[in-house]
Structures are given as structure tokens and as C-alpha cells.
C-alpha positions as YAML, in Angstrom:
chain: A
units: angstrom
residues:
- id: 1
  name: UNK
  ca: [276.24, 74.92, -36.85]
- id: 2
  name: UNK
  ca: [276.75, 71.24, -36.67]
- id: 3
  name: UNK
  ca: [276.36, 68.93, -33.56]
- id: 4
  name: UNK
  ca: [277.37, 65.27, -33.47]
- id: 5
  name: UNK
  ca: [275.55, 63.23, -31.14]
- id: 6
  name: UNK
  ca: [275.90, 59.46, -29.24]
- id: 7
  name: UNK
  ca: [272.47, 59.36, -27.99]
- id: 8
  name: UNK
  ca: [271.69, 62.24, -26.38]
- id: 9
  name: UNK
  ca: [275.63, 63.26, -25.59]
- id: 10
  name: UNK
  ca: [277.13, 65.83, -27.99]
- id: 11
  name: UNK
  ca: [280.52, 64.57, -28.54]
- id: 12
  name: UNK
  ca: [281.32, 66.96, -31.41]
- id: 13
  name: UNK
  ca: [280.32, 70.91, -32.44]
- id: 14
  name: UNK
  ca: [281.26, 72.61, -35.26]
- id: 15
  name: UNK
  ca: [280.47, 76.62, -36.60]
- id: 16
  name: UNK
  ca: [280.43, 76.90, -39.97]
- id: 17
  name: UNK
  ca: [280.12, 79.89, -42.62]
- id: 18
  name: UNK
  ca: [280.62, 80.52, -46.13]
- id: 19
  name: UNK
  ca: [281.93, 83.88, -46.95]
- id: 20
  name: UNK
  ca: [283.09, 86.10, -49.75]
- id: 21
  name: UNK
  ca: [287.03, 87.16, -49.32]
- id: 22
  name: UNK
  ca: [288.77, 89.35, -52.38]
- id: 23
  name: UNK
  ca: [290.16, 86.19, -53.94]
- id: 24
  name: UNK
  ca: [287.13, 84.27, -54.20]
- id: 25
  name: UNK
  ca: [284.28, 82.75, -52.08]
- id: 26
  name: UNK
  ca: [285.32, 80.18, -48.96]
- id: 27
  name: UNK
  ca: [283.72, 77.52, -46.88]
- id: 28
  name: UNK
  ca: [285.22, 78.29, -43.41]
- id: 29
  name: UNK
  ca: [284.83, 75.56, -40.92]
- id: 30
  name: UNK
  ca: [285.75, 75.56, -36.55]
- id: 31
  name: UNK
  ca: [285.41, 72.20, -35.32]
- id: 32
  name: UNK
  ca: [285.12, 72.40, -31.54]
- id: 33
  name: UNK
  ca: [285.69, 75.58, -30.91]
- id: 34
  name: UNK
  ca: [289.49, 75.57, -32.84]
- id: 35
  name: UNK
  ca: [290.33, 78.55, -35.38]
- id: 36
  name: UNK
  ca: [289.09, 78.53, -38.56]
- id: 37
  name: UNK
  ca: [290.09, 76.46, -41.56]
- id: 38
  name: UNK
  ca: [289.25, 78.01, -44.80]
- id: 39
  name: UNK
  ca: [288.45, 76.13, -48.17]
- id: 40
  name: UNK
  ca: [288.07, 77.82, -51.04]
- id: 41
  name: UNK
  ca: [285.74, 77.53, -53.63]
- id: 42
  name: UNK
  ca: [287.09, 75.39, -56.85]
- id: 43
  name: UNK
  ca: [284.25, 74.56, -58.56]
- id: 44
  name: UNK
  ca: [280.62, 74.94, -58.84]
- id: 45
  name: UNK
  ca: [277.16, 74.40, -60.73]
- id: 46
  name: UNK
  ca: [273.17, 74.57, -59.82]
- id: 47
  name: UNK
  ca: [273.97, 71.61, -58.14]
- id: 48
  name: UNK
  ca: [277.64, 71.09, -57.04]
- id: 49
  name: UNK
  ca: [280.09, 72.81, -54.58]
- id: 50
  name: UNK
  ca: [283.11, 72.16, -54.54]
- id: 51
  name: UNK
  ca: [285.99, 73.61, -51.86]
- id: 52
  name: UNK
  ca: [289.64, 72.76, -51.71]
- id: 53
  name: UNK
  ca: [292.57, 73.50, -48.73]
- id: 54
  name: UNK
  ca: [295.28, 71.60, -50.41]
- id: 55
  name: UNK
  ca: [297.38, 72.71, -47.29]
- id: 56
  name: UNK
  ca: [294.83, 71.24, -44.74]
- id: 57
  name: UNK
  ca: [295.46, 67.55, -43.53]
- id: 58
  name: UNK
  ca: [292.29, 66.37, -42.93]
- id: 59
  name: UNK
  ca: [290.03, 67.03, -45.18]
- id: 60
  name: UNK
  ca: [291.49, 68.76, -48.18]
- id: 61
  name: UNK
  ca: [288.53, 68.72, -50.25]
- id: 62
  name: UNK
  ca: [285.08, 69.32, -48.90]
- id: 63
  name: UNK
  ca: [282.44, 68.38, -51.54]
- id: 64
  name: UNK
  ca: [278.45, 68.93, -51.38]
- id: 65
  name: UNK
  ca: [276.12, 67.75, -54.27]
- id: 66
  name: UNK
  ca: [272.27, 68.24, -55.08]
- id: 67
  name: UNK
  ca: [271.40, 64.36, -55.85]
- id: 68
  name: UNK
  ca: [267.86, 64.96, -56.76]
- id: 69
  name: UNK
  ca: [265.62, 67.60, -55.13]
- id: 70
  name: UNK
  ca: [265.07, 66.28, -51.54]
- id: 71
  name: UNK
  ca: [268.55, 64.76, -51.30]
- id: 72
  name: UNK
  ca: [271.99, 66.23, -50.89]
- id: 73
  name: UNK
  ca: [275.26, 64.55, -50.68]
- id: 74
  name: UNK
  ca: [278.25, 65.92, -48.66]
- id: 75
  name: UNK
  ca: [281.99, 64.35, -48.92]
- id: 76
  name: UNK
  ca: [285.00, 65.03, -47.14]
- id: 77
  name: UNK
  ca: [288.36, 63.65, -48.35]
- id: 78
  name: UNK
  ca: [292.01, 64.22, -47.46]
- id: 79
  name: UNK
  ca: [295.21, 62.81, -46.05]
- id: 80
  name: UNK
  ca: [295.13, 61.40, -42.58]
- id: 81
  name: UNK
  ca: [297.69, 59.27, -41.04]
- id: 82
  name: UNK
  ca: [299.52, 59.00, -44.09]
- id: 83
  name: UNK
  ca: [296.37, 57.54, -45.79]
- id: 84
  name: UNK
  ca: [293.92, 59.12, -48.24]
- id: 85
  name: UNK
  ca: [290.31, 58.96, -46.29]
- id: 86
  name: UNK
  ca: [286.90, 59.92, -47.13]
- id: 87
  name: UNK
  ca: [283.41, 60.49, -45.76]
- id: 88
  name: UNK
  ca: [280.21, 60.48, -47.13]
- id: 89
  name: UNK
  ca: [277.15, 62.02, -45.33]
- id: 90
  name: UNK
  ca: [273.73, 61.60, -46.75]
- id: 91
  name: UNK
  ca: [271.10, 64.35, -46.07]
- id: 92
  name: UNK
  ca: [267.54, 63.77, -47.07]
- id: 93
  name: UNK
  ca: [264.68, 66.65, -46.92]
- id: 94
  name: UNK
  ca: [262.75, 66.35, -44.59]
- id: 95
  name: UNK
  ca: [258.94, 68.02, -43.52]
- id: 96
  name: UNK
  ca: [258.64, 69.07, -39.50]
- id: 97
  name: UNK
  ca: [255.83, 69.66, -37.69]
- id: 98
  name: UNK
  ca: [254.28, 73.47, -37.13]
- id: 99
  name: UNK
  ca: [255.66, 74.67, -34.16]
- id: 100
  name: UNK
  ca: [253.42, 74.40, -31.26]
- id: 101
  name: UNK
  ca: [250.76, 77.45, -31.22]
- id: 102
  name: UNK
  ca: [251.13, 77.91, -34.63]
- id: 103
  name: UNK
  ca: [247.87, 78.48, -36.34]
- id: 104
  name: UNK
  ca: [248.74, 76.45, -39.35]
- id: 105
  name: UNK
  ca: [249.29, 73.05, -36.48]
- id: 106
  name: UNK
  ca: [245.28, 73.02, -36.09]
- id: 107
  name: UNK
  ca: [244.18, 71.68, -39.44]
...
């Protein structure tokens, strides 16, 4: 699940799910509670996903890389409004806390 935030007002939600269909594997994504949009898997590595809806507006091709081990790059791209647009989100590892009466929170 994603959740897009404006300080502490969600102002976007999306589910999201990657599932295995008889012609190949698919990144399905609901934005706000719409149907789902499938994109199919085009290419991949260790480190690369890529997954394509050529018959989607916006995005077309949804892209996620492994930049280095605590970073991972995600791109969306695609027509919209008659012009080609893309997106890139930045994700960087990240270490959180115990949570709170676990034992491990006491050293």
C-alpha cells in the first residue's frame, strides 16, 4: 500500500500487488480505490524491474531499480495531456527503532 501525504492529510492511497497470471508476471496497481491497472513484466535482472501497459495513459511504463544496496529508484513514465511525462521517486533504506516492549529496545 502507498499513502501520499501534505502534512499530516492523506491526499492520495494506492493498493498495490504483483502477481503471477498464465502469460507472465504483472505489477497491478488501484490508485484511490479505482480498478486495477495491470503492467506486465518486460524486463528484469538482480536489480531491475521493468513493467509496461502500452495501452495505459498515464504511466505506461513503471520502472524500479536497485541503485546500490540501501537505495532503490522507482520511475513512472507515459503520455499525459498529449505530453510524454515522467517521475522519479528516490527510496533510501532506512533502520527503525524496536517497537516499544520489545526486548531488543533495552540495550
Amino acid at each position: 500500500m502507498s499513502r501520499t501525504l501534505a502534512g499530516e492529510k492523506m491526499v492520495m492511497f494506492e493498493f498495490l500487488r504483483i502477481e503471477t497470471r498464465p502469460d507472465g508476471v504483472y505489477y497491478v496497481a488501484q490508485p484511490n480505490g479505482r480498478p486495477p491497472t495491470g503492467f506486465k513484466l518486460t524486463r528484469s535482472s538482480p536489480k531491475l524491474a521493468v513493467f509496461e501497459n502500452p495501452q495505459h495513459d498515464h504511466p505506461k511504463i513503471i520502472t524500479y531499480e536497485l541503485t546500490d544496496p540501501q537505495s532503490l529508484t522507482a520511475t513512472i513514465e507515459g503520455d499525459q495531456g498529449g505530453k510524454n511525462r515522467k517521475t522519479v521517486f528516490q527510496f533510501k533504506r532506512t533502520k527503525l527503532p524496536p517497537p516499544a516492549g520489545d526486548p531488543s529496545a533495552r540495550r
